[in-house]
C-alpha positions, 0 to 999 in steps of 0.5 A: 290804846288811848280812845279818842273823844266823841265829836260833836255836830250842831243838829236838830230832832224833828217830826215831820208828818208821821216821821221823825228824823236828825236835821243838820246843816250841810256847813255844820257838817265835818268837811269830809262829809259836806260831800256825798261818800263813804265818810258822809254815810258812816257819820249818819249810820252812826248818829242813826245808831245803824246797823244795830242786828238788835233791831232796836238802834238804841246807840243812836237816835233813831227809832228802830222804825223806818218812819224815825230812822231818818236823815235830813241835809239842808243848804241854801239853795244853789237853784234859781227861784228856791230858798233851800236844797233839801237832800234825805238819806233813810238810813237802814236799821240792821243793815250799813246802808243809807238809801238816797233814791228818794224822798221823805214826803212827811218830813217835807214838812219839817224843811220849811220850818227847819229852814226859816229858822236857819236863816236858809230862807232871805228875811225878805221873804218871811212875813211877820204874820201869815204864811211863809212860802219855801220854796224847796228844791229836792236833791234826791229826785230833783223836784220843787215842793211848796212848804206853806209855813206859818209865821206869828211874830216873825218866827214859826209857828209851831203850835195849833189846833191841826190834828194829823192821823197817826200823830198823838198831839195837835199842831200848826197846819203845814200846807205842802205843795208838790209840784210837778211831782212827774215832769212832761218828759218822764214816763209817769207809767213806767211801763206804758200801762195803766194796770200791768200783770206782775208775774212774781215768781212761785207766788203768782201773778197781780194786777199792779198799777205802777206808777212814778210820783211822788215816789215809785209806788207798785199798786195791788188789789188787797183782796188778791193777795189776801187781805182785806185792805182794812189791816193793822201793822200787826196782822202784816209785820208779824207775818215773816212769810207775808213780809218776804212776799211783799219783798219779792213783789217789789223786787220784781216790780222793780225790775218791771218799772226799770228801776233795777236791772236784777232783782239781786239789787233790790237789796240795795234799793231799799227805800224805793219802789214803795208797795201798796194795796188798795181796797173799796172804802169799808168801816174799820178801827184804827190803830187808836182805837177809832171807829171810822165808817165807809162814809168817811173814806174814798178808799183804803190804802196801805203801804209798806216802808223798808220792808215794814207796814208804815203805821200811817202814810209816807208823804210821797206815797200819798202822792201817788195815791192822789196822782193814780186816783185822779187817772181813770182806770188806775187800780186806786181810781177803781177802788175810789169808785172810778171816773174824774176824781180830783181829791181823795180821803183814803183810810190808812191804819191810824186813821185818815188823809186827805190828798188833791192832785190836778192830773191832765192828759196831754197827747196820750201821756198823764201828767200832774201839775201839782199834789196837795196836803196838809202835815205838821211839824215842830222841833223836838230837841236842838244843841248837838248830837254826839258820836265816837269819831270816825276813822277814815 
């Protein structure tokens, strides 16, 4: 039987944030695949290197973590007042799926960029020096983000001084805006509650904010489950049994909040809700080794990601937090200290992140007018990424 040749797609490798993922132009797809379907995630499985049951994708590009195993499609925007549609698919590592309920906050970052070097975004609208406001239009939960670019002699500028917790090397500042992460007409409260009690059956019953911006985020108070809040990865992701009760509260939370009717479908349901717990600021070292004091924190948080503790923060989660922290008597709001809190530094395992949100009740009902951040991004590798041809 003769074996047909790879095929090969123009694509770029990129880091975002903390995140790294495969960027493609949606017209450098094959046609088949320019639509969402079976064709379109069996190409990105693959360029993935998903399902692997090894758990290491190494016939692919992904890095066997949910922070690297990463798909972005970009187009030039068909949304008035937007340069670019941005569509994320987080890909499974053991499993043939592609999760397409969310967003990716930390390679948010990386769109601007990715986009302006495309010629997505008009060349009327990039300065020769200054910053370059892409305007992005996410597909996914269909929201505008702000990328606030920097631009030195007509193209991006990649380098700088900007270090970023949870990332090894210094680069240019990229500020992100998030707009109107929960339009007045959605439940930002899924439940009508600021703190529920989440019972999760024969493991118990939890405090939980539950909350959708950003991304739907369960909140939980470290020291009821157990914890400290003050974690590595290591003391979480090398307890299987903590691990299948972290699954299980957010199965359940899912149900709660209504974005599942059955926790049986969770399982499909991967990459959102997110869950988290929260804890007073305390000192701790991070994961590189530095010691960082109460001091210098608010709080600390720590989120799972694909059933994993992230080793820094997903971008849309630091939504939440800075959304929920702004509300009084949210589990993150107490555990920052209360009150009217319009910006928050929280401790996550490598290190720290600093998050502003302007929150506003209108008629009993929370809202946000825009999240604020700081990431980085740079291109890692560009040409063309390789894989067997498909069958249909």
């Amino acid at each position: 039987m003769q074996s047909l040749p790879q095929i090969k797609i123009p694509a770029t490798y990129m880091r975002g944030g903390t995140s790294k993922g495969v960027f493609f132009n949606l017209t450098d797809l094959p046609e088949n695949c320019q639509r969402a379907g079976s064709a379109r995630d069996a190409l990105l499985l693959r360029v993935i290197g998903s399902p692997d049951p090894y758990g290491k994708q190494t016939d692919g590009m992904g890095g066997a973590t949910s922070s690297t195993s990463k798909t972005v499609i970009l187009a030039k925007s068909e949304q008035i007042d937007h340069d670019v549609d941005y569509l994320f698919g987080q890909v499974a590592i053991d499993k043939a799926f592609v999760d397409w309920s969310g967003n990716c906050g930390n390679l948010t970052a990386a769109v601007g960029s990715f986009a302006i070097s495309s010629g997505l975004v008009n060349a009327d609208r990039i300065p020769e020096n200054g910053l370059c406001e892409v305007r992005i239009w996410q597909k996914n939960i269909s929201k505008t983000i702000i990328a606030h670019v920097p631009i030195t002699n007509g193209e991006v500028q990649e380098t700088g001084g900007f270090e970023l917790d949870g990332v090894t090397f210094p680069a240019a500042e990229v500020k992100v805006d998030f707009v109107a992460p929960v339009d007045p007409s959605e439940a930002m409260f899924p439940t009508g509650n600021l703190v529920d009690d989440l019972v999760v059956p024969d493991i118990g019953t939890f405090k939980a904010t539950m909350i959708t911006a950003g991304i739907p985020t369960i909140f939980l108070n470290a020291d009821e489950i157990g914890y400290t809040g003050t974690e590595l990865q290591e003391a979480i992701n090398s307890d299987e049994n903590a691990l299948a009760r972290f699954e299980k509260i957010r199965a359940y939370g899912a149900v709660k909040m209504g974005l599942i009717n059955d926790i049986s479908e969770a399982e499909a349901r991967q990459h959102t809700p997110k869950v988290a717990f929260v804890a007073p600021a305390q000192a701790y070292t991070s994961s590189s080794g530095k010691n960082i004091t109460a001091n210098e924190i608010d709080l600390h948080v720590r989120a799972l990601s694909m059933g994993k503790l992230h080793h820094a923060m997903m971008g849309t989660a630091a939504v939440a937090i800075g959304t929920a922290a702004a509300i009084p008597g949210t589990l993150v709001n107490i555990a920052a200290g209360s009150g009217e809190i319009n910006a928050v530094t929280f401790g996550h395992p490598s290190g720290t992140l600093k998050v502003g949100a302007q929150a506003e009740c209108i008629s009993d009902n929370w809202t946000v007018k825009k999240v604020s951040m700081s990431r980085s991004a740079r291109v890692l590798m560009e040409g063309w990424v390789r894989v067997p041809a498909l069958t249909k």
